[in-house]
Each structure stands twice: as structure tokens, then as C-alpha cells.
C-alpha positions, -999 to +999 in steps of 0.1 A: -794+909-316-757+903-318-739+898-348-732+861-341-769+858-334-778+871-369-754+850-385-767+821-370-799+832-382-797+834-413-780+803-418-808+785-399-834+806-420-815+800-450-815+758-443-849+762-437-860+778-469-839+754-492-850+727-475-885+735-481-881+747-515-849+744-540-817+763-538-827+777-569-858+796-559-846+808-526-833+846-529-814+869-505-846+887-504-866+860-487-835+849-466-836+882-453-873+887-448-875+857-434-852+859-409-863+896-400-826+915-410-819+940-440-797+929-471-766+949-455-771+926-424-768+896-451-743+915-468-719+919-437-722+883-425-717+868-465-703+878-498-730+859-518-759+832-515-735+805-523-713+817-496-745+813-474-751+779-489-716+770-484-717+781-444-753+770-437-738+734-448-709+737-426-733+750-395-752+719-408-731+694-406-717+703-367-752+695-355-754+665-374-721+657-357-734+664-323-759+641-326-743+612-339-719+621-312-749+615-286-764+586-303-731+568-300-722+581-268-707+551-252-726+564-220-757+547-240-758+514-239-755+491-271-792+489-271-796+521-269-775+534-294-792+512-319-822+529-309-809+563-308-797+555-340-833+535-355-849+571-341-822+596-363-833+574-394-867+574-394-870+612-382-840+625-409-857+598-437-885+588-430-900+621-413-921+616-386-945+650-395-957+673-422-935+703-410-906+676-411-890+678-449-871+643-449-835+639-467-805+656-477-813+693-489-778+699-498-771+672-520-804+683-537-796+721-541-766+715-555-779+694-583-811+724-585-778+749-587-761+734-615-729+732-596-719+759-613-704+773-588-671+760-580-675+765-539-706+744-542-690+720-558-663+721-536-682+720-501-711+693-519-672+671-522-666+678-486-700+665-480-697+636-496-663+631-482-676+629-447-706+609-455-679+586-470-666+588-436-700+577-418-703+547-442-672+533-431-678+538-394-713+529-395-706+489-399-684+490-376-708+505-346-730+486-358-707+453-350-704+468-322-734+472-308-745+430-319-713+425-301-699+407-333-661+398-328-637+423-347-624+393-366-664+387-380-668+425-393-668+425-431-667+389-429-698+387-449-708+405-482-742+423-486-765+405-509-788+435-515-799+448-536-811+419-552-804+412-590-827+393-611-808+370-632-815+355-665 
């Protein structure tokens, strides 16, 4: 197996684990069983299982990217990429089987860790920052895909959630 191999492995190993369980309760131990490599493998590829964390969210997020990429794609038509993106949801949300763990593992292991660690702090920020990014571009190929006219988009203001007033 080649080094980029086993570094690939063990961040999808280590994804795996967390997002089954808590960052908490995961150790280099079971990454490393897991995954089939010795600590000094782990050892060579990252200084520390925040380290791992930190990479396994990066790794994360460019597949993420790559499929928003495709569901976008403006090969698909807008139809389609409201479909594509309808599908994402439900699978990443919703989950569509037992083996699938719906939500955001990330966001939950760092609240498990504590934060205490100021490079999970800092890559949880970067996290948020591009999600910030996705809610901003979101309306907008959204509009796209109804066809509403640029001069509509944020025309309107969202009345939920709903508020029961007195």
C-alpha cells in the first residue's frame, strides 16, 4: 500500500468511526486497527488524533465539494439539479439506510471534544465559514433553477419558523 493510500485510509477510517460513535471515544488504537496499519504508520502520516480530525475534515469537505459541484453542474438541467440536490438532502439528512449515520459528524465531535483544542476550534470555524458560504449560494441556485428573475431573489422574507404570538 502506498503511503498516500494509507493516509487516505485512515482519514476515511477515522470519518467512519467518529461518525458512528463520538470524537471522544474514538482512539488511535481503533483508527489503526480499523484501518489495518500500526501506530507508527499513524504516527508518520499525523502528529496527533486532532491532527487526524483536522485532515479527515479537510478530505471531508473536497468530496462534499465535488458533489455539489456535480449536482449543480450546469450540464444538469434545472430540474435536475433540484433533484440532484432533493437526493443529497435526504441521503446526508434524512438517511436513506441503517449503515447510513445522517448529519454533520464534525460539528458534533467538536462539541464531544470540548473544543479544547485550538486546531479544532480553528478548522470547526473554517467549517462553518464555508457552510456560511453554501447558505448564501444556495438561494441563489435555487432562484435559479424556478427561473425567478435576479431582480425577485431576496425579494421576499422567510416567514418560518413560525412564532406564536400572544
Amino acid at each position: 500500500m502506498s503511503p498516500t493510500d494509507t493516509r487516505t485510509l485512515l482519514l476515511e477510517t477515522a470519518l467512519n468511526l467518529i461518525w458512528n460513535s463520538n470524537y471522544t471515544s474514538v482512539g488511535v488504537n481503533e483508527i489503526c486497527k480499523q484501518a489495518g496499519v500500526t501506530k507508527g504508520s499513524f504516527y508518520h502520516h499525523f502528529e496527533s488524533k486532532a491532527e487526524l480530525f483536522c485532515e479527515a475534515t479537510s478530505h471531508y469537505w473536497e468530496e462534499i465539494r465535488q458533489e455539489l459541484d456535480c449536482i449543480f453542474s450546469p450540464i444538469n438541467s434545472p430540474l435536475e439539479q433540484l433533484e440532484n440536490w432533493l437526493q443529497f438532502i435526504y441521503i446526508n439528512k434524512v438517511g436513506e439506510d441503517k449503515d447510513n449515520v445522517p448529519g454533520c459528524a464534525f460539528f458534533t465531535a467538536g462539541m464531544q471534544s470540548g473544543c479544547g483544542e485550538n486546531r479544532i476550534t480553528d478548522t470547526l470555524q473554517l467549517m462553518t465559514d464555508r457552510i456560511s458560504n453554501i447558505k448564501k449560494d444556495l438561494p441563489e441556485g435555487i432562484y435559479r433553477i424556478l427561473g425567478l428573475k435576479p431582480e425577485f431573489w431576496y425579494s421576499a422574507k422567510p416567514t418560518w419558523p413560525c412564532t406564536q404570538e400572544a
